[in-house]
N, C-alpha and C positions, 0 to 999 in steps of 0.2 A: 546529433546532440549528445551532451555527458549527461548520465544519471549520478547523482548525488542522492544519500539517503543522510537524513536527518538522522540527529543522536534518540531521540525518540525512539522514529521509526526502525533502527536499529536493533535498539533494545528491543524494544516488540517484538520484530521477528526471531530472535536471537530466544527468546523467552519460547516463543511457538513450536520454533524445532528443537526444543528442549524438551517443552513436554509430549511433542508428537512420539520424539524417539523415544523419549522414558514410558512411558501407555503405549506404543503402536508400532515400535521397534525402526531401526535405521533405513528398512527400507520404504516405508511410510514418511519416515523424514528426508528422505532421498527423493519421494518422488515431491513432497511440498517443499524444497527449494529448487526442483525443475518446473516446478511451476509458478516460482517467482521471477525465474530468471528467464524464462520462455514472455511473460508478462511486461516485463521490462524491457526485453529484446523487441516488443511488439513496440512501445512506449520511442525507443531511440528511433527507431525508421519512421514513426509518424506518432508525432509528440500527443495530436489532437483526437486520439482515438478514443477515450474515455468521456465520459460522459461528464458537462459541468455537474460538481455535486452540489445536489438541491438542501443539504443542510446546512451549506456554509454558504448559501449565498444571501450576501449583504457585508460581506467579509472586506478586510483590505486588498488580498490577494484573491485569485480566482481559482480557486479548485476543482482537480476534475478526479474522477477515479474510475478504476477498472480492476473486473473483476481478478483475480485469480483464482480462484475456484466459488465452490455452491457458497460460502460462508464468510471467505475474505476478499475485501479490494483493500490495493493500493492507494491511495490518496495524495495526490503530487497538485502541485502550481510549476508555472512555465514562466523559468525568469531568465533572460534573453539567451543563451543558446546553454541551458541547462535545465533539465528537468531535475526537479525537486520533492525525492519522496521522503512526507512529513507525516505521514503514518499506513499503518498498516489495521485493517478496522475488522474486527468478527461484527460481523451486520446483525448478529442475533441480540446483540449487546444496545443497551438502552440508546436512542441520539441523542440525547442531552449530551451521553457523558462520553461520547465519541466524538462530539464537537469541542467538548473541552480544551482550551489552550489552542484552538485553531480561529476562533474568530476573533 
């Protein structure tokens, strides 16, 4: 399967290892994009490893997510031979306003 990320989910992560490395220096930010891209690597050999997420269901689309580490998951839907990551979530952060723009 191809992984596509959203211009969202993008930014997101783009924002995350900016400030990982500005606060916790390059190799903090080195090891949290091996840990997206190890996460992702899991996602392309077996799309369905993630778990349907319980706050977007009732959605158009069916979202599942998987961790990447204690704090973040990925958040993708499965549209026919491409996964589709549509964000990237700090789970500490309120669900209303993580579901925002996805249901």
């Amino acid at each position: 399967m191809i992984i596509s990320w959203s211009q969202k989910a993008r930014e997101t992560a783009s924002n995350i290892l900016n400030f990982i490395f500005t606060e916790f220096g390059s190799k903090a930010s080195q090891k949290y994009l091996q840990n997206i891209e190890r996460t992702t690597k899991v996602l392309e050999s077996n799309p369905y490893a993630g778990r349907i997420e319980p706050l977007l269901i009732g959605s158009n689309n069916e979202y599942r997510s998987l961790l990447v580490n204690k704090i973040n998951k990925l958040v993708y839907r499965i549209d026919h031979e491409t996964i589709v990551i549509v964000a990237l979530w700090d789970t500490r952060r309120e669900p209303k306003k993580l579901t925002e723009g996805l249901k």
